[in-house]
Each structure stands twice: as C-alpha cells, then as structure tokens.
C-alpha positions in Angstrom: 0.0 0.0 0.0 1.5 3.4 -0.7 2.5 5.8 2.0 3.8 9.1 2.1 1.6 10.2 -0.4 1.9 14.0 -0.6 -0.7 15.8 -3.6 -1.2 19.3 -4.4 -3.9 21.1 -6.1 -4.6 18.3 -8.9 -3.3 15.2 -10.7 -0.7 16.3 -12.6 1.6 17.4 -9.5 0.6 14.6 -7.6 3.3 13.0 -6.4 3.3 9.3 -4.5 6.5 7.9 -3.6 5.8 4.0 -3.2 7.1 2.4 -0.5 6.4 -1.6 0.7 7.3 -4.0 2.4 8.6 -6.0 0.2 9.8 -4.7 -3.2 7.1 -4.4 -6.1 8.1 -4.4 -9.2 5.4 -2.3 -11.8 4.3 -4.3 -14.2 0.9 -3.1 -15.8 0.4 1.1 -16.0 -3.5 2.1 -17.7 -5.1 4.8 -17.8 -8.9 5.7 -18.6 -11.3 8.6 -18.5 -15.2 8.2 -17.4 -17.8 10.9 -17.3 -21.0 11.3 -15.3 -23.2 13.3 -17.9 -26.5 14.2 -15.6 -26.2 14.0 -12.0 -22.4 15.3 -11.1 -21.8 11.6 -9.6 -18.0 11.4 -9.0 -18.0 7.6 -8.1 -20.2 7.2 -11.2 -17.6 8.6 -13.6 -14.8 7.0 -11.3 -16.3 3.6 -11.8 -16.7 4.6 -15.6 -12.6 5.4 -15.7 -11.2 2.2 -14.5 -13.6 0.2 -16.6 -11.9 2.6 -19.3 -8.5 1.8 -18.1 -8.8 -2.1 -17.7 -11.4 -2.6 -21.2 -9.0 -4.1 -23.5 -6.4 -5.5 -21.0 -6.3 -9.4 -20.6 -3.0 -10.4 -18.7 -1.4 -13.2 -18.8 1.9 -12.8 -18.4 1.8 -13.3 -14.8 1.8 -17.0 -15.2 5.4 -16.6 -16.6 7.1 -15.5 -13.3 5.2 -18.0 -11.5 2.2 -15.9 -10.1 -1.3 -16.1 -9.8 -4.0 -13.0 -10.6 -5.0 -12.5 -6.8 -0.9 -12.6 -6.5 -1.9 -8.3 -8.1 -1.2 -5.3 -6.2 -3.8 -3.0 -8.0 -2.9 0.7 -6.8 -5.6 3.3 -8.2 -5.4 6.8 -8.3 -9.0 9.0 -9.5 -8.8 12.4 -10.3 -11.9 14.2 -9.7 -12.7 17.8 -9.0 -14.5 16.7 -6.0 -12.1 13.8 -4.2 -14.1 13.4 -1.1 -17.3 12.0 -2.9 -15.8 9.3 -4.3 -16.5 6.0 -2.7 -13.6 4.1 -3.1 -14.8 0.6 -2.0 -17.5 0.8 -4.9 -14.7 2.1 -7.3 -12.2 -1.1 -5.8 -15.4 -3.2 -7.0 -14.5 -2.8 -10.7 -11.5 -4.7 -10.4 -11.9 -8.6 -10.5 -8.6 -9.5 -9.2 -5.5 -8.8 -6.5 -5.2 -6.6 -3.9 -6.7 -3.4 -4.2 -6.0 0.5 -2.9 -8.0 3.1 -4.2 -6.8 7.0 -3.5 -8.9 9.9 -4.9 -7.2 13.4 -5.5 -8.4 16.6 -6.6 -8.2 16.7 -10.6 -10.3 15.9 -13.6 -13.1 18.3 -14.8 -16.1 19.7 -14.4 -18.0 21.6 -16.8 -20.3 23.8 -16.3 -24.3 23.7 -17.4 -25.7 25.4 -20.6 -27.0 28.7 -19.0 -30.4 27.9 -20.4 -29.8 24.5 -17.6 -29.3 25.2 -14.2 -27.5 23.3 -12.2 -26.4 20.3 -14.5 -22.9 20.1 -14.5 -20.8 17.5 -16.4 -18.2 15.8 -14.4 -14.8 13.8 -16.1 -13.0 11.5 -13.6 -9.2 10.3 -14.6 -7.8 7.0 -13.8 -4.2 5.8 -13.5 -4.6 1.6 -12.8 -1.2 0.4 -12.1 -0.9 -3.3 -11.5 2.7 -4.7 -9.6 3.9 -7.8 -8.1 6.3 -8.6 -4.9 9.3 -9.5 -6.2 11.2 -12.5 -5.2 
C-alpha cells in the first residue's frame, strides 16, 4: 500500500512515492477517462474510468514469473474535481482480481451547465490503474 503520499492542487503534481514492504516491481500502467453526464456523480464517472483503463487488457503474463492473478497489487489513483465523494470501496469493485488501494485526489473536470440548464454540471474523472507484483 502506498504511503507518504503527498498531492497538491490536482493530478498532474501529484506526487506518491511508493514504498512496501517487500519490493514491487510495476508491471501493468493504464489509464482511462469516465464521465457522469446528468447528475455530477463522482464515483459514477470514477467507476466509468477504470472500466476505461482495464477494457482491452487481458493479462497473462503473470503466469510466466510464477504468479497467480490474486498474487496483483492493483494501486488506483482517481482524479476528480471533488475527491471526497468518491466511494472508493465501490470504485475497488471494478477490479476482479488482486489486492486493491484506491486513493482519490483533486483533478479531472467539471464543466459547467448550458445557462439555459441550471445546475447540471458535467463531471470527467481520470484514472491511473497500475498493476505490480512482490518481487522474489
């Protein structure tokens, strides 16, 4: 599980120095977008990003260095203009396999309603999947 994770205003300087127990080597980095058209629904368009990310991945390369999927340290990061209404646990959901840490930080987009709407924003979450393994 990351620590010392230190973020500032949004994803781009986000910066999470990765230290474990044991060593992990990254094997697996994707990254996806997801939008919440009507409702502003950051766990919505979070949930909507990693499906993004992970869609067209199939990997199988783990069973050449002798590991299993559930063997998978899955760290994700969402980036969403409102952080703290992300619910991680139904965002860790999305992922069939491994061990999972979720971390949401202030980024993405919002953008504003048509002025003839009120108060129907759209909201874009950002999703960096990165998939590691312990190394022997």
């Amino acid at each position: 599980m990351p620590i010392n994770a230190k973020c500032d205003n949004d994803l781009r300087q986000c910066n999470q120095p990765q230290e474990y127990e044991m060593t992990r080597v990254r094997c697996v980095t994707e990254m996806g977008m997801g939008v919440d058209v009507h409702g502003r629904d950051a766990t919505k368009a979070a949930k909507r990003a990693v499906s993004d990310a992970i869609r067209h991945s199939s990997l199988g390369f783990f069973r050449m260095i002798g590991k299993t999927a559930n063997d998978m340290f899955v760290d994700v990061t969402i980036g969403v203009p409102n952080p703290e209404a992300v619910d991680k646990e139904a965002v860790a959901r999305e992922l069939p396999y491994g061990t999972v840490t979720v971390t949401a930080v202030k980024g993405g987009l919002e953008i504003p309603s048509a002025t003839e709407v009120a108060n129907d924003p759209i909201l874009i979450a950002n999703a960096a999947v990165i998939v590691s393994f312990d190394k022997d």
